[in-house]
Backbone as JSON Lines, residues from 0, in Angstrom:
{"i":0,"aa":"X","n":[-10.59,138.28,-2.75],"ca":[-11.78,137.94,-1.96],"c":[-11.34,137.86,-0.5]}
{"i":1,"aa":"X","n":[-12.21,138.59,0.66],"ca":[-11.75,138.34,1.57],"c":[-12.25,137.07,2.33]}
{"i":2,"aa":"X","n":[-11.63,136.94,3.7],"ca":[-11.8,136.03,4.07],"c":[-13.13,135.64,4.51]}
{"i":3,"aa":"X","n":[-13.93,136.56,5.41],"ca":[-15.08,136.7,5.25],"c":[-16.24,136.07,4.61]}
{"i":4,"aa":"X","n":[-16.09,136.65,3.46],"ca":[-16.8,135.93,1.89],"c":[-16.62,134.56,1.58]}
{"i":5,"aa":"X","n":[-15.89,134.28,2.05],"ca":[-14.81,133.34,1.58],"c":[-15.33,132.34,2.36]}
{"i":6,"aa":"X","n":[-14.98,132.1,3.69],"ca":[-15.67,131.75,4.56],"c":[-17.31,131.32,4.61]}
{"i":7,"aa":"X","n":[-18.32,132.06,4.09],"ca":[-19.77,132.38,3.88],"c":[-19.63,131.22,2.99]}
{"i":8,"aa":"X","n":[-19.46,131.56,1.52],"ca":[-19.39,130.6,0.43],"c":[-19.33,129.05,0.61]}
{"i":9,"aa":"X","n":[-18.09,129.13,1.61],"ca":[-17.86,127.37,1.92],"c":[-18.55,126.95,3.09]}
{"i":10,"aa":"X","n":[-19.21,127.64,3.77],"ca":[-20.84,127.33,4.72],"c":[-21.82,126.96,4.02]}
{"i":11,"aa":"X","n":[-22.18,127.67,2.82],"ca":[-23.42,127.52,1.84],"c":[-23.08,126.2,0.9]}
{"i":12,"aa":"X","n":[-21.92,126.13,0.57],"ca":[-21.24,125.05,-0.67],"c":[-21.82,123.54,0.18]}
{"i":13,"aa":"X","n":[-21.48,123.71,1.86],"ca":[-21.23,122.85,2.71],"c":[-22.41,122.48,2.9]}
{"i":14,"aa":"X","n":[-23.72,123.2,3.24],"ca":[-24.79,122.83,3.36],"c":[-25.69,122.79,2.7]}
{"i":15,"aa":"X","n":[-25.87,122.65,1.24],"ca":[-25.93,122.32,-0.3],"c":[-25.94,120.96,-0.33]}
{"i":16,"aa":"X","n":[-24.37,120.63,0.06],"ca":[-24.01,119.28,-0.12],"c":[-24.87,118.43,0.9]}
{"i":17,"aa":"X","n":[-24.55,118.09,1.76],"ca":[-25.43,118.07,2.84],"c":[-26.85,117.38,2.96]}
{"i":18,"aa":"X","n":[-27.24,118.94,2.27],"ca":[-28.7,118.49,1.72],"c":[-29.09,117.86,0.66]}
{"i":19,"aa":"X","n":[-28.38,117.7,-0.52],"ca":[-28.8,116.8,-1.39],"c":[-28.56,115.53,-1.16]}
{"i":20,"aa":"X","n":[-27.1,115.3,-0.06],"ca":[-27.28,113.86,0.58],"c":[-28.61,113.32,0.81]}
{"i":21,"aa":"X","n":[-28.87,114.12,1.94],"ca":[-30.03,114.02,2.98],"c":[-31.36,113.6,2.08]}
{"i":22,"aa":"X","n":[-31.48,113.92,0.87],"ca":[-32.41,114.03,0.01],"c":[-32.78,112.63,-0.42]}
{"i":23,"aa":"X","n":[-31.48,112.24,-0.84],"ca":[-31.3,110.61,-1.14],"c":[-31.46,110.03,-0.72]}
{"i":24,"aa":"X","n":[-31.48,110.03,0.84],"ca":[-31.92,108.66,1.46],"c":[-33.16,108.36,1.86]}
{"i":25,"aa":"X","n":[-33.36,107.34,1.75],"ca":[-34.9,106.5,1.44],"c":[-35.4,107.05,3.56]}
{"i":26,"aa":"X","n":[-37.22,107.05,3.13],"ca":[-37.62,107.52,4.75],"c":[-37.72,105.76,5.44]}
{"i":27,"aa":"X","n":[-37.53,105.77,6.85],"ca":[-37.16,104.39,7.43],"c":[-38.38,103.84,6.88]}
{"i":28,"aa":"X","n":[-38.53,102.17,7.32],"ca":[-39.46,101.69,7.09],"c":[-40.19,101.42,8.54]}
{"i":29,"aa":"X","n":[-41.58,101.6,8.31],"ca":[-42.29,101.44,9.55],"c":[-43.08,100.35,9.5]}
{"i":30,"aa":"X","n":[-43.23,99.42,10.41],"ca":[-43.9,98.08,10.24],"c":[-45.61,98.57,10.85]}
{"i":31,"aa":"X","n":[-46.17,97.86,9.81],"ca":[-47.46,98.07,10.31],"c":[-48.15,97.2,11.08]}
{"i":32,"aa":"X","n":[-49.28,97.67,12.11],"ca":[-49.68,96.45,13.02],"c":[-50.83,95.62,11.9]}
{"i":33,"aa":"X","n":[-51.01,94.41,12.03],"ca":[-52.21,93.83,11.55],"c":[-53.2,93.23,12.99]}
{"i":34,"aa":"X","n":[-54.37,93.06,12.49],"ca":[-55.25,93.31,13.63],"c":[-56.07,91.88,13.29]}
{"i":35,"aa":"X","n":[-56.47,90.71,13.77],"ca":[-57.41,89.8,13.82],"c":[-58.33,89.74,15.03]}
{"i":36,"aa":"X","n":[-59.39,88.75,14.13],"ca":[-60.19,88.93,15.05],"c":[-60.87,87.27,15.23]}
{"i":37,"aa":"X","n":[-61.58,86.69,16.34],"ca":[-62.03,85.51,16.72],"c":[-63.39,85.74,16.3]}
{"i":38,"aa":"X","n":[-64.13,84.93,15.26],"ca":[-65.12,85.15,14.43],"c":[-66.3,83.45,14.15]}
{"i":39,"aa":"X","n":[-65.37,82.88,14.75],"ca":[-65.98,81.42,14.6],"c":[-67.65,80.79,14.81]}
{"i":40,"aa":"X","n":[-68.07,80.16,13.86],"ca":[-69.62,80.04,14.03],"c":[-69.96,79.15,14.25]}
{"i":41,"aa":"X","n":[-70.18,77.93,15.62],"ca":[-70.35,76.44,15.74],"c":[-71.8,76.06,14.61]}
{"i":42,"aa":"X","n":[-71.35,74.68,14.46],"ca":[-72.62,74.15,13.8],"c":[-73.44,73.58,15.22]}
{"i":43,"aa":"X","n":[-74.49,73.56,15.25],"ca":[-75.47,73.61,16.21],"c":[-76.41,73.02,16.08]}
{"i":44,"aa":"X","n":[-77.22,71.49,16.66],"ca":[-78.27,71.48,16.11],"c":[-79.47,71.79,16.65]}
{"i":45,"aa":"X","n":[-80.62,72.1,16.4],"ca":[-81.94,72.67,17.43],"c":[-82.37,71.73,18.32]}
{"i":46,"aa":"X","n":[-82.74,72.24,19.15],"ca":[-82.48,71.58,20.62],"c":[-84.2,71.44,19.9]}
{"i":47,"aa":"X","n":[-84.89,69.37,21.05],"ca":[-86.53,69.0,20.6],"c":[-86.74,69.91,21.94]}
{"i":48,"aa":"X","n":[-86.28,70.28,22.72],"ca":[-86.79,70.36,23.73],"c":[-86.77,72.25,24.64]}
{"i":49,"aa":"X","n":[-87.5,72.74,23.86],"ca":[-87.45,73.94,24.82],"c":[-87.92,74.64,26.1]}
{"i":50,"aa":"X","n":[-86.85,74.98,26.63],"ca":[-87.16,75.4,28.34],"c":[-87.59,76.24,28.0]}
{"i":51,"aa":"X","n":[-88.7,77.2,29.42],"ca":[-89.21,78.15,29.64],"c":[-88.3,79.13,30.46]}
{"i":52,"aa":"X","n":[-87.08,79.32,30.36],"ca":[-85.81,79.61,30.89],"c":[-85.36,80.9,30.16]}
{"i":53,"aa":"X","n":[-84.98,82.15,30.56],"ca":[-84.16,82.91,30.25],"c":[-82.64,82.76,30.88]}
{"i":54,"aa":"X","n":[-81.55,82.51,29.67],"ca":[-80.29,82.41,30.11],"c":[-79.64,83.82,30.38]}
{"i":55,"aa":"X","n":[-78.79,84.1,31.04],"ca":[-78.32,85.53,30.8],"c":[-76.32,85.03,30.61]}
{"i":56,"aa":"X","n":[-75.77,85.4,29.94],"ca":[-74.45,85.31,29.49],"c":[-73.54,86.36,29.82]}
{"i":57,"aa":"X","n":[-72.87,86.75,30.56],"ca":[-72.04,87.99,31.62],"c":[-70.7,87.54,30.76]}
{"i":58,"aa":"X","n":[-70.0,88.49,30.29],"ca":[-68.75,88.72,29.86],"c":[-68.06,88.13,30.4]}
{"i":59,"aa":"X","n":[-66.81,87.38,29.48],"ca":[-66.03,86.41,30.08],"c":[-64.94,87.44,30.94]}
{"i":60,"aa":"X","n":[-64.48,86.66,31.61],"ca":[-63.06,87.1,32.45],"c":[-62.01,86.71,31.69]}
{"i":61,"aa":"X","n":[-60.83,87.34,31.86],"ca":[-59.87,86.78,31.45],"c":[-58.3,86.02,32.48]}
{"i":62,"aa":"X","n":[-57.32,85.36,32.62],"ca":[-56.56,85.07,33.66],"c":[-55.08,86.44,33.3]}
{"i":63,"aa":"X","n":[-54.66,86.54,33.67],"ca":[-53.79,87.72,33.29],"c":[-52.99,86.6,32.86]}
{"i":64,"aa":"X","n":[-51.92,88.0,31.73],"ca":[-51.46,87.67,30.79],"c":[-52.2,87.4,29.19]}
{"i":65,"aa":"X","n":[-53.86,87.32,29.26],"ca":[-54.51,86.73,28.5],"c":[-55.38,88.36,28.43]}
{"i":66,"aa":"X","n":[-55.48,88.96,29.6],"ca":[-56.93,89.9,29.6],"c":[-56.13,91.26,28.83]}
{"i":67,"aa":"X","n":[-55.46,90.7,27.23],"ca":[-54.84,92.29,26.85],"c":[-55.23,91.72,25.27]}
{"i":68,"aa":"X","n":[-55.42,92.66,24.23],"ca":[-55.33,92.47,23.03],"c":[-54.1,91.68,22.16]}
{"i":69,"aa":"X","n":[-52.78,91.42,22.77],"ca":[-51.42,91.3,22.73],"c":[-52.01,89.81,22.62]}
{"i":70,"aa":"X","n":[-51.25,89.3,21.14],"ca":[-51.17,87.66,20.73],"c":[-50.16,87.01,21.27]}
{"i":71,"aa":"X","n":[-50.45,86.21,22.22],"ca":[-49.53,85.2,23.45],"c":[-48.61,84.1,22.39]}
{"i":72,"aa":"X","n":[-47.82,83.95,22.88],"ca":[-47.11,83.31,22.3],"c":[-45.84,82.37,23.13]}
{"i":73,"aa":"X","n":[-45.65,80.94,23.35],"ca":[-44.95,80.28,23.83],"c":[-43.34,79.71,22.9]}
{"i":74,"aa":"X","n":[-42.38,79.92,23.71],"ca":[-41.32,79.35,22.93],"c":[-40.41,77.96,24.06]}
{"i":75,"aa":"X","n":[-40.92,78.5,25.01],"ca":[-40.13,77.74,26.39],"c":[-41.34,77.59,27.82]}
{"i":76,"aa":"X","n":[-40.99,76.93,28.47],"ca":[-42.2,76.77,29.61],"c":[-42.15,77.83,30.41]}
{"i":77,"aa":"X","n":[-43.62,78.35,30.68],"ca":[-43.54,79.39,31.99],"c":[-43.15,80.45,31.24]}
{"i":78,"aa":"X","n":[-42.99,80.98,30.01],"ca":[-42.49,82.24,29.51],"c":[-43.05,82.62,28.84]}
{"i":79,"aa":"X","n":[-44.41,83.29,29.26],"ca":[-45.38,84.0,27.99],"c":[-44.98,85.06,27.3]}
{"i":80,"aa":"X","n":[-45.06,85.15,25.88],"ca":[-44.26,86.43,25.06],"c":[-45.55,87.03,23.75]}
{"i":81,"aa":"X","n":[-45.33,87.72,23.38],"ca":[-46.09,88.32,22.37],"c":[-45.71,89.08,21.31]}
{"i":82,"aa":"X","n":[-46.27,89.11,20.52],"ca":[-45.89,89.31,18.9],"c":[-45.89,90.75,18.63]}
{"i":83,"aa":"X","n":[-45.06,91.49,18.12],"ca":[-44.85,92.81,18.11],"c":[-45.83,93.53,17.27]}
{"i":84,"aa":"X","n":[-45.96,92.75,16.06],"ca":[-46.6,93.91,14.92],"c":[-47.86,92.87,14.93]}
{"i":85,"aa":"X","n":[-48.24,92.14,15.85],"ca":[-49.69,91.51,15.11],"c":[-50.63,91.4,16.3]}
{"i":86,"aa":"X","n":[-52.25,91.99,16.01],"ca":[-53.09,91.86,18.12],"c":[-54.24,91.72,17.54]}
{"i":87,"aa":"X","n":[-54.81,90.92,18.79],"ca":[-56.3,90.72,18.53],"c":[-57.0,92.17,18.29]}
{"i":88,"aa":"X","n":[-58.0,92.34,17.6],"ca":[-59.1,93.64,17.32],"c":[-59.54,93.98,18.77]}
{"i":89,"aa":"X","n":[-59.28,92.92,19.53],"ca":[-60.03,93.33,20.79],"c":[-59.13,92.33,21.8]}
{"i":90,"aa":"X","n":[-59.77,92.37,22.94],"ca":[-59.4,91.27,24.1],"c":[-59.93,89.93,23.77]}
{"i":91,"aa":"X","n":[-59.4,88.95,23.4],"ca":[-59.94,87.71,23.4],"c":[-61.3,87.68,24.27]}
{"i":92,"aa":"X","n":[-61.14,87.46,25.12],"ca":[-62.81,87.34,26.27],"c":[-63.72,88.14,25.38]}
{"i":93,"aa":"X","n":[-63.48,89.44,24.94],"ca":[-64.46,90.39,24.95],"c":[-65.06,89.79,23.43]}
{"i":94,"aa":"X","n":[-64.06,89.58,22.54],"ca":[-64.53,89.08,21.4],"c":[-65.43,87.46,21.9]}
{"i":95,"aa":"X","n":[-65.17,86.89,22.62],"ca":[-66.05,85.82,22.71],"c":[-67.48,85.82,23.18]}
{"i":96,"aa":"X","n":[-67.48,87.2,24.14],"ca":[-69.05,87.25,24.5],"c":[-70.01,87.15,23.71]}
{"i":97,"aa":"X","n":[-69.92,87.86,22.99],"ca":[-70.88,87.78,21.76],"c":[-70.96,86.36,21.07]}
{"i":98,"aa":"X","n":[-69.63,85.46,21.03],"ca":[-69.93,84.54,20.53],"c":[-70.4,83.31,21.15]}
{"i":99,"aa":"X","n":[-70.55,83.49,22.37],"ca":[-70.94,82.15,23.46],"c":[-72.32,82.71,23.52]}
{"i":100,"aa":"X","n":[-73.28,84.22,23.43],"ca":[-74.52,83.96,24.07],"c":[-74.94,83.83,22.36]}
{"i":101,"aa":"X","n":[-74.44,83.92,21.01],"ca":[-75.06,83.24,19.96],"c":[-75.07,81.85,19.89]}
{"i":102,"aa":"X","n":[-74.08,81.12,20.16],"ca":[-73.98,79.89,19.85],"c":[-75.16,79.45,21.01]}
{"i":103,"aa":"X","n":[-75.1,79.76,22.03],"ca":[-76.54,79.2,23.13],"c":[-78.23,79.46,22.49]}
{"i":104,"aa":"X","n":[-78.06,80.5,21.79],"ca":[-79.23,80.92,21.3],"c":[-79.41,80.39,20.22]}
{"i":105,"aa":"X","n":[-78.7,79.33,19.12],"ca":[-78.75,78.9,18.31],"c":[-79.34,77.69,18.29]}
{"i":106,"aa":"X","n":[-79.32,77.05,19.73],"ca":[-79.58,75.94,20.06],"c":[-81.35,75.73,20.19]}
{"i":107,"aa":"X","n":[-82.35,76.96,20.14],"ca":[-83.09,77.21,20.49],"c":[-83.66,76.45,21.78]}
{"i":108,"aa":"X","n":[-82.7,76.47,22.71],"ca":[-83.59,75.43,24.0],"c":[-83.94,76.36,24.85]}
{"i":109,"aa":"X","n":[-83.61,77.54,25.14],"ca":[-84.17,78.56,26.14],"c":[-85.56,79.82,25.35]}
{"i":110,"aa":"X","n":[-85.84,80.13,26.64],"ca":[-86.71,81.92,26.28],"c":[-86.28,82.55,25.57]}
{"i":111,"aa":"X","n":[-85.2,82.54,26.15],"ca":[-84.66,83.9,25.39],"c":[-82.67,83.78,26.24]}
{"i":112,"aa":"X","n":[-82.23,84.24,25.26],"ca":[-80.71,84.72,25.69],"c":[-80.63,85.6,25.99]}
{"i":113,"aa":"X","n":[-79.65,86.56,27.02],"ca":[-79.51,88.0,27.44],"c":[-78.22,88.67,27.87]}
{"i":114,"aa":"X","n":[-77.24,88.88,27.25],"ca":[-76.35,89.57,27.86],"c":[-76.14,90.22,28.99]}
{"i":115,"aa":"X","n":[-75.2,90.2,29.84],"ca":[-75.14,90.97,31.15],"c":[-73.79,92.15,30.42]}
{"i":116,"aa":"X","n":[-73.98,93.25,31.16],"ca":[-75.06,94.06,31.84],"c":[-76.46,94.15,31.15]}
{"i":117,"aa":"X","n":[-77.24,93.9,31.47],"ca":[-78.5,94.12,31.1],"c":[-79.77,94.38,32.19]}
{"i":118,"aa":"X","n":[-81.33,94.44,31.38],"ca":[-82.18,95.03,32.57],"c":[-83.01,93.84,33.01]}
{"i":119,"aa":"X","n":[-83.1,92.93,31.59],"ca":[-84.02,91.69,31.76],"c":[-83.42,90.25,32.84]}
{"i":120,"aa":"X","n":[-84.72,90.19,34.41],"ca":[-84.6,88.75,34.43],"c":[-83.96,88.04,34.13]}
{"i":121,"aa":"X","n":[-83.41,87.06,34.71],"ca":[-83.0,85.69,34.09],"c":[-83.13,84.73,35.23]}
{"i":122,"aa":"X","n":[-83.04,83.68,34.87],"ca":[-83.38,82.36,35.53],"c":[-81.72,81.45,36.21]}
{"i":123,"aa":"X","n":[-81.27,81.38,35.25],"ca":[-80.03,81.2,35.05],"c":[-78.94,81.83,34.38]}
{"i":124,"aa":"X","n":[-77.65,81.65,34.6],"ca":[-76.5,83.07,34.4],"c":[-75.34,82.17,34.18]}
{"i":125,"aa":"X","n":[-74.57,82.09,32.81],"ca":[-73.65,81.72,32.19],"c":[-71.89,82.77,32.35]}
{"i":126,"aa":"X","n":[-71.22,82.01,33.6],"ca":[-70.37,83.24,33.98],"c":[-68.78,82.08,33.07]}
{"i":127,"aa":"X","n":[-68.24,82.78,32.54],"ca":[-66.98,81.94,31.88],"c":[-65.51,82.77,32.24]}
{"i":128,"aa":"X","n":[-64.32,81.9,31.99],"ca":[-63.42,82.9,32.25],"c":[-62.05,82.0,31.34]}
{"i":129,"aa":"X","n":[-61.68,82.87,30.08],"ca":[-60.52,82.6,29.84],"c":[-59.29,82.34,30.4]}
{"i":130,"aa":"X","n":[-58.54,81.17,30.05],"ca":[-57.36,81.07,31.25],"c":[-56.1,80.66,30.53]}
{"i":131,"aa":"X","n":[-56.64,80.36,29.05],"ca":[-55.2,80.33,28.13],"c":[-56.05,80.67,26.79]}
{"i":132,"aa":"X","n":[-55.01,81.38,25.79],"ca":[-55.29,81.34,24.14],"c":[-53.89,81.86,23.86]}
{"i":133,"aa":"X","n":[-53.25,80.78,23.57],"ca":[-51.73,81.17,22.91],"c":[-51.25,79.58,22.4]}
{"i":134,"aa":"X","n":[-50.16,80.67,20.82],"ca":[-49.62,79.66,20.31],"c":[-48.21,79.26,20.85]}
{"i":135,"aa":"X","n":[-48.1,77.9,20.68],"ca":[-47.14,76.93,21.02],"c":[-45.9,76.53,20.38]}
{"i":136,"aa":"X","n":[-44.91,77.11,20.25],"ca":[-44.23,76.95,19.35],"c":[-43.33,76.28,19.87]}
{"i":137,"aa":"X","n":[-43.49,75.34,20.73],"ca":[-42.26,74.37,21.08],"c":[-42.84,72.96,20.16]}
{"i":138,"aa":"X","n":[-43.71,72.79,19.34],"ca":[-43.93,71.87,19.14],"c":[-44.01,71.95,17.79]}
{"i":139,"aa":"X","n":[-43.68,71.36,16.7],"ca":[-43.66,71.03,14.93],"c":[-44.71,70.35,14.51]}
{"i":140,"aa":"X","n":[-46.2,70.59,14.09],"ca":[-46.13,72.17,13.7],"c":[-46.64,73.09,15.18]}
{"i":141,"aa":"X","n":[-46.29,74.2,14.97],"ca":[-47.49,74.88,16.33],"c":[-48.37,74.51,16.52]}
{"i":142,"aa":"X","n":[-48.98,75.19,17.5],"ca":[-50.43,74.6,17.77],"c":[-51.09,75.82,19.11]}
{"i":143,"aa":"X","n":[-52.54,75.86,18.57],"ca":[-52.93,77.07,19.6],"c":[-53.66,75.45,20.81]}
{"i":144,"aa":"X","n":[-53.03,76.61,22.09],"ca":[-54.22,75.98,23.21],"c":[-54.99,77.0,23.48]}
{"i":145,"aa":"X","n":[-56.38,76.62,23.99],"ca":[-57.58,76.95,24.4],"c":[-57.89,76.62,25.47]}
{"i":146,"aa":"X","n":[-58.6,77.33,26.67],"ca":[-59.08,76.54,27.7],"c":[-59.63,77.97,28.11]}
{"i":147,"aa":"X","n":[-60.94,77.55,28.01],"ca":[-62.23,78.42,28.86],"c":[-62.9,76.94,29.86]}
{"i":148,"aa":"X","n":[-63.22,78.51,30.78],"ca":[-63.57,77.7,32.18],"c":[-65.32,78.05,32.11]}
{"i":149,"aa":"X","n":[-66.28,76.79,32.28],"ca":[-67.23,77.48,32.26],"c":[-68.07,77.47,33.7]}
{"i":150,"aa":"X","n":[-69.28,78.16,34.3],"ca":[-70.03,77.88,35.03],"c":[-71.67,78.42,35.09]}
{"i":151,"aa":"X","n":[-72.08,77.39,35.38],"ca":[-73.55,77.38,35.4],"c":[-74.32,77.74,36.68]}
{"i":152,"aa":"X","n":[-75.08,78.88,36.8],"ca":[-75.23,79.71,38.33],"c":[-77.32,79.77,38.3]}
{"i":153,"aa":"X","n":[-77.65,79.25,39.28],"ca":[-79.08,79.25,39.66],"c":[-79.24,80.65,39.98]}
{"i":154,"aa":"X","n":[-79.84,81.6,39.18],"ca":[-79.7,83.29,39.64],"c":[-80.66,82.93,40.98]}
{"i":155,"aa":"X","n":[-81.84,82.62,40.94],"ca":[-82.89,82.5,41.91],"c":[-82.52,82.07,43.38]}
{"i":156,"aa":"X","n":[-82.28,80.74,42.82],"ca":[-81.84,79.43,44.21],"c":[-80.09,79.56,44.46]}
{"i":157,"aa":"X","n":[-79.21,80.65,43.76],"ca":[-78.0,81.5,44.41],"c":[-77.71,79.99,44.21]}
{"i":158,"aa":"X","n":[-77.29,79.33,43.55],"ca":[-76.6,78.26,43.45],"c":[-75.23,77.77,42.68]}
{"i":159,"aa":"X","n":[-74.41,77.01,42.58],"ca":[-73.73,76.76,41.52],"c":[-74.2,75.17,40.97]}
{"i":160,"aa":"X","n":[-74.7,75.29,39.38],"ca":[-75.31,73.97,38.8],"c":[-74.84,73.36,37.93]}
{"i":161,"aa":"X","n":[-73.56,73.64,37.7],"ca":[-72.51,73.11,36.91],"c":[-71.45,73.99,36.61]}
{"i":162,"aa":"X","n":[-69.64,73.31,36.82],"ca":[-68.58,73.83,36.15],"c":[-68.02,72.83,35.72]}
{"i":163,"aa":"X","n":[-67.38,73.13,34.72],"ca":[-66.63,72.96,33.37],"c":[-65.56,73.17,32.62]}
{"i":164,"aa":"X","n":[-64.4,72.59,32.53],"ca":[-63.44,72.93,31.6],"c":[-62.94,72.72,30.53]}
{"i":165,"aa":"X","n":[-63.06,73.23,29.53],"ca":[-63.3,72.89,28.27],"c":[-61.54,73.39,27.71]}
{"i":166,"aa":"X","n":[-60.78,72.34,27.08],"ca":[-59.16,72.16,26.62],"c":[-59.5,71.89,25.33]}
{"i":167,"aa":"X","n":[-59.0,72.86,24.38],"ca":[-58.74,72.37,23.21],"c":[-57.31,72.58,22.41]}
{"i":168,"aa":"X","n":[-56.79,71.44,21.52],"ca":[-55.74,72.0,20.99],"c":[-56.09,71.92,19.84]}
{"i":169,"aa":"X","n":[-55.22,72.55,18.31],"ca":[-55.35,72.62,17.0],"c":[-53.9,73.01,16.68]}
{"i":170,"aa":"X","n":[-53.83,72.18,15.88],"ca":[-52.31,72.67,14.85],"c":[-52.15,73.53,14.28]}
{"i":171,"aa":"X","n":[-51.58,74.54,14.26],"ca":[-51.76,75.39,13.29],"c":[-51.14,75.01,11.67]}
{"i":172,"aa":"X","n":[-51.4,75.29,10.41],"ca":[-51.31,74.71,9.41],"c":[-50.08,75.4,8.53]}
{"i":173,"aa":"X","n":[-49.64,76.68,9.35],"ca":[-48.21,77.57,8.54],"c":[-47.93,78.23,10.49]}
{"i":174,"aa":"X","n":[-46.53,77.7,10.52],"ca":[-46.25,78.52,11.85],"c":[-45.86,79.92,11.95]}
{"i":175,"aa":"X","n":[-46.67,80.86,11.76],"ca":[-46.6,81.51,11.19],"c":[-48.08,82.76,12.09]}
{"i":176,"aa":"X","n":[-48.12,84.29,12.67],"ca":[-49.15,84.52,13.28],"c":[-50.69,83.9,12.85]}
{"i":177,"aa":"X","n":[-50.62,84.17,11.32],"ca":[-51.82,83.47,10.5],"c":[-52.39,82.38,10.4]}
{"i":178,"aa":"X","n":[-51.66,81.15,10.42],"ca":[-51.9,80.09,10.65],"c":[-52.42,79.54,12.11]}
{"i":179,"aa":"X","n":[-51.9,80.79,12.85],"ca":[-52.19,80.68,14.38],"c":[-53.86,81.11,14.78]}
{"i":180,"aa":"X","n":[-53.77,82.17,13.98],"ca":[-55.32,82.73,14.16],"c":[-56.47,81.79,13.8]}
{"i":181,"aa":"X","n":[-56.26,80.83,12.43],"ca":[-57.2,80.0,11.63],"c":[-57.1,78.93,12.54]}
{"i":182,"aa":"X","n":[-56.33,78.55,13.44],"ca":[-55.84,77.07,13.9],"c":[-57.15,77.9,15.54]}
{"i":183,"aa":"X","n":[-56.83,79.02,15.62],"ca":[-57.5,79.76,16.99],"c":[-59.34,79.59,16.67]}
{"i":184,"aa":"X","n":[-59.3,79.63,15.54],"ca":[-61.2,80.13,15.53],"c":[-61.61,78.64,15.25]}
{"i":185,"aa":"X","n":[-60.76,77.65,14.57],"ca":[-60.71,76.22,14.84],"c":[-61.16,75.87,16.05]}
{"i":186,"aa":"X","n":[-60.74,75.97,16.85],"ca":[-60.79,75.63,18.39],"c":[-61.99,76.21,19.05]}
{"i":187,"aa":"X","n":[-62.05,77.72,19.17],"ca":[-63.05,77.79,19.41],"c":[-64.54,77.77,18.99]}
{"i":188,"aa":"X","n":[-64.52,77.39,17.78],"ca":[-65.44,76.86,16.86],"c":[-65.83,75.36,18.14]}
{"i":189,"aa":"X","n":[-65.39,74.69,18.1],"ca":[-65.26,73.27,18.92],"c":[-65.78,74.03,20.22]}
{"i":190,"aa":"X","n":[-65.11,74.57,20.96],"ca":[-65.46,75.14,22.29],"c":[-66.65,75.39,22.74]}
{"i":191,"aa":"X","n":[-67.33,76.35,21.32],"ca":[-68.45,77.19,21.33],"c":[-69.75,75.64,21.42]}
{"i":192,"aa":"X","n":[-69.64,75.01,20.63],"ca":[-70.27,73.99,20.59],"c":[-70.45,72.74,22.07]}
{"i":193,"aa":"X","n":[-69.43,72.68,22.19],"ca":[-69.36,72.12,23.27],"c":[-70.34,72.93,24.74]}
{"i":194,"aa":"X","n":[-69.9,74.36,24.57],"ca":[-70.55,74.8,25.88],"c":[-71.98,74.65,25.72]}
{"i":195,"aa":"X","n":[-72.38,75.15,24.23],"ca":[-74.06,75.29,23.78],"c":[-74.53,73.87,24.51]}
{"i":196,"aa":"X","n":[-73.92,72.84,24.22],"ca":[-74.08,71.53,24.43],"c":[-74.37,71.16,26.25]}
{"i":197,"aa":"X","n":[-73.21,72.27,26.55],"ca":[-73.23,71.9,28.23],"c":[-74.37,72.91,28.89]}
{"i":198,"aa":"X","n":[-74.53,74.44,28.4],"ca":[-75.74,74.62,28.92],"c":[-77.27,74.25,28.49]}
{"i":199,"aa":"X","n":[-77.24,73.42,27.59],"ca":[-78.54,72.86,26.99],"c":[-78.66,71.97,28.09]}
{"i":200,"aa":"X","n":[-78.01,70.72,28.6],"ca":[-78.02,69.45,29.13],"c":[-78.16,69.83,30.64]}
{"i":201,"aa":"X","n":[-77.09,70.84,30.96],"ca":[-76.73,70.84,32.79],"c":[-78.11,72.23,33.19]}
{"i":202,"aa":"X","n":[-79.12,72.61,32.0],"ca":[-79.88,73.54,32.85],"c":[-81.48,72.7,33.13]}
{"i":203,"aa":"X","n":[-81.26,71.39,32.97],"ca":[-82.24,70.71,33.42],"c":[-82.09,70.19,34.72]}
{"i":204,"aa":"X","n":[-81.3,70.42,35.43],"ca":[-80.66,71.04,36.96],"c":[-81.42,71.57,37.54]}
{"i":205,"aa":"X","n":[-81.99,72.99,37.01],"ca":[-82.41,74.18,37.42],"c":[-83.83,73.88,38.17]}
C-alpha cells in the first residue's frame, strides 16, 4: 500500500473517530427566562358619595434604574443589581397604569375614569411616578420595597391639589425571585388602595 492511501485511510479513520465523540456529548444547557407580572386587585369599598368629576390617570413614570423590565435587586447599599434569567412581562410603571385607573374606578366616586393619552376632558389628572420596586436581600427574610410618588393636578385651575408618598414594605415568604414577586403584588395591593383612598378624599379640593 502506498503511502498515499495510506495516509487517506488514517484521515477518514481520524475523522470517524472524532465524530462519534462529538456525537456523545450532551447539547449545552440553556437557561430559560421566566417572565412575571404585577396583577394585584385592592379591596375597595364604594365610595356614598359621588363627584360629578372626570379623573384622567397618565402613565406612571419611572426613576431610572426602575424604568426597564429587569427585576432590581439589593445585596449592599447604593448597588442596584438584577436577576439574569427572571423580568417583569413589562416595565413595572407600565404594568401599574392599568392598575391605579381600576382601583380609582372601583371606588365609584367619580364620572368616569380616563386614561391619558386620550381624547376625553377631564377635570382632574392623576400623574404618579415610580421611584423604587426591588428586593432586599440584606435583610432575613427579604423583603420588597415600594414607593410610588403620587400627585393630584387641577387640569382647569393648572393647579397642584395634592402630593403623596406612599412606602411600603413586605417580606417576602421564600428568598427566592418568587417569593419576591408574591411579597411585590402584596404591596402594591396596599398601595393601590391607599391611592384610591387619596384621590377619593384630596379631590374634594377641586
Amino acid at each position: 500500500m502506498n503511502r498515499p492511501i495510506t495516509r487517506r485511510i488514517l484521515l477518514t479513520l481520524t475523522f470517524v473517530t472524532l465524530l462519534a465523540g462529538c456525537t456523545g456529548l450532551q447539547a449545552p444547557h440553556v437557561e430559560s427566562t421566566h417572565l412575571y407580572v404585577l396583577d394585584a386587585r385592592p379591596a375597595i369599598n364604594t365610595a356614598q358619595l359621588k363627584r360629578d368629576l372626570v379623573l384622567a390617570v397618565s402613565m406612571p413614570r419611572a426613576r431610572p434604574g426602575f424604568d426597564t423590565p429587569r427585576m432590581a435587586y439589593l445585596r449592599q447599599p447604593h448597588e442596584l443589581d438584577y436577576f439574569a434569567f427572571n423580568r417583569w412581562a413589562d416595565t413595572p410603571s407600565r404594568m401599574l397604569g392599568p392598575l391605579l385607573a381600576q382601583a380609582v374606578e372601583q371606588t365609584g366616586s367619580f364620572r368616569a375614569i380616563v386614561q391619558i393619552p386620550g381624547v376625553v376632558p377631564s377635570d382632574i389628572r392623576l400623574d404618579t411616578e415610580l421611584i423604587r420596586l426591588q428586593q432586599d436581600f440584606r435583610t432575613q427574610p427579604s423583603r420588597i420595597q415600594l414607593t410610588l410618588r403620587a400627585q393630584l393636578i387641577d387640569v382647569v385651575g393648572k393647579r397642584v391639589i395634592a402630593v403623596k408618598t406612599f412606602d411600603e414594605t413586605e417580606n417576602a415568604a421564600s428568598d427566592d425571585v418568587y417569593g419576591g414577586v408574591i411579597a411585590a403584588n402584596r404591596a402594591v395591593q396596599r398601595v393601590l388602595g391607599q391611592l384610591a383612598d387619596f384621590c377619593v378624599n384630596e379631590s374634594i379640593r377641586q
